[in-house]
N, C-alpha and C positions, 0 to 999 in steps of 0.2 A: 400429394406433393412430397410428403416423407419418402415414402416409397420410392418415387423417381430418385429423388437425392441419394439415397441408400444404395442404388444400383449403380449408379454415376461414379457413388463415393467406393463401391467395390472394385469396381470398373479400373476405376483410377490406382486401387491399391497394387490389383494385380499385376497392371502392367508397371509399376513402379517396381515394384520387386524384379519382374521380369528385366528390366529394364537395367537395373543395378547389378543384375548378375552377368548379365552380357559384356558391362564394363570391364576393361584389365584393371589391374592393381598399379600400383606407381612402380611397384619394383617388378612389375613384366617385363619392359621393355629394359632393362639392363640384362637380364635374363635371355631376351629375344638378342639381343646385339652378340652377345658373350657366345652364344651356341650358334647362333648363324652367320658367322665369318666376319668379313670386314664390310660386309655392305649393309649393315644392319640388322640384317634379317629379311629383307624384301618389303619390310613393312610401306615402303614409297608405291608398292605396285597394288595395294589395297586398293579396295571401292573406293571408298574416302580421302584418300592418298594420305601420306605418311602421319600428318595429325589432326584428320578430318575428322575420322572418327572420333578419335578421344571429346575433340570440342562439340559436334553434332550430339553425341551419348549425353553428355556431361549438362547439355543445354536442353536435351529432353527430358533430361530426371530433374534438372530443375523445374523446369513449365509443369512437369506433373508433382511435383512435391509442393508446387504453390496450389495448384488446381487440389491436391489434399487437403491442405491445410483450409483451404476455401471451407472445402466441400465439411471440412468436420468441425468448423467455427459455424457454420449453417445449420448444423443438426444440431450440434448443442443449443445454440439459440431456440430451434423449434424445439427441443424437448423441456426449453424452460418457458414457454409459450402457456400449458395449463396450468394453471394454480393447485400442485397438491393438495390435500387436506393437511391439515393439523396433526390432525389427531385421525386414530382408529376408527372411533364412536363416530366424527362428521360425514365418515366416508361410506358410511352404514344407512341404506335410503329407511328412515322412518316409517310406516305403516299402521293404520289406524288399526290397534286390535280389537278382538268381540270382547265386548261388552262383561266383567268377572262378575259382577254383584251377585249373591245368591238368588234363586228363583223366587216367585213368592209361591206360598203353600196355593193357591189359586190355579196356576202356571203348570204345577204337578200334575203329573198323569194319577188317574185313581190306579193304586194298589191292588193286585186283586187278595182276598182275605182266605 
């Protein structure tokens, strides 16, 4: 289940980035007006026509900055799911060791003289 989430939650990051970078800045378009004459720029002949895009862009980085923030209030949640240990020593599995008490002289192998 982590696993899926983690790839979701990549998934998601990339194309947010990607996404953010494809957007203009606010002072583009005074910049686009200024250099491309009196009709704006052409920008009305775009895909999206003149402020389709801006709104389209702007309302997908939202939908994926909420689907992030989702996705990483989730994982946090499951990473606080196991109960740590305490301490170093509880987190150490216990093991019955052999037995120390000295041998008895019985037990010994004879010596040879």
């Amino acid at each position: 289940m982590d696993a899926v989430i983690i790839v979701v939650h990549l998934t998601i990051s990339v194309l947010l980035v990607g996404l953010i970078l494809i957007q203009h800045g606010k002072g583009a378009d005074a910049g686009a007006a200024a250099l491309g004459g009196g009709g704006g720029g052409g920008a009305s002949t775009s895909v999206f026509g003149s402020q389709g895009s801006a709104s389209f862009l702007s309302r997908s980085s939202a939908i994926l900055a909420t689907a992030f923030f989702m996705t990483s209030l989730t994982l946090a949640y499951f990473s606080n799911q196991t109960r740590p240990a305490d301490s170093v020593t509880e987190s150490v599995m216990i093991t019955e060791s052999l037995e120390t008490a000295p041998a008895k002289p019985s037990d010994l192998p004879d010596l040879p003289q």
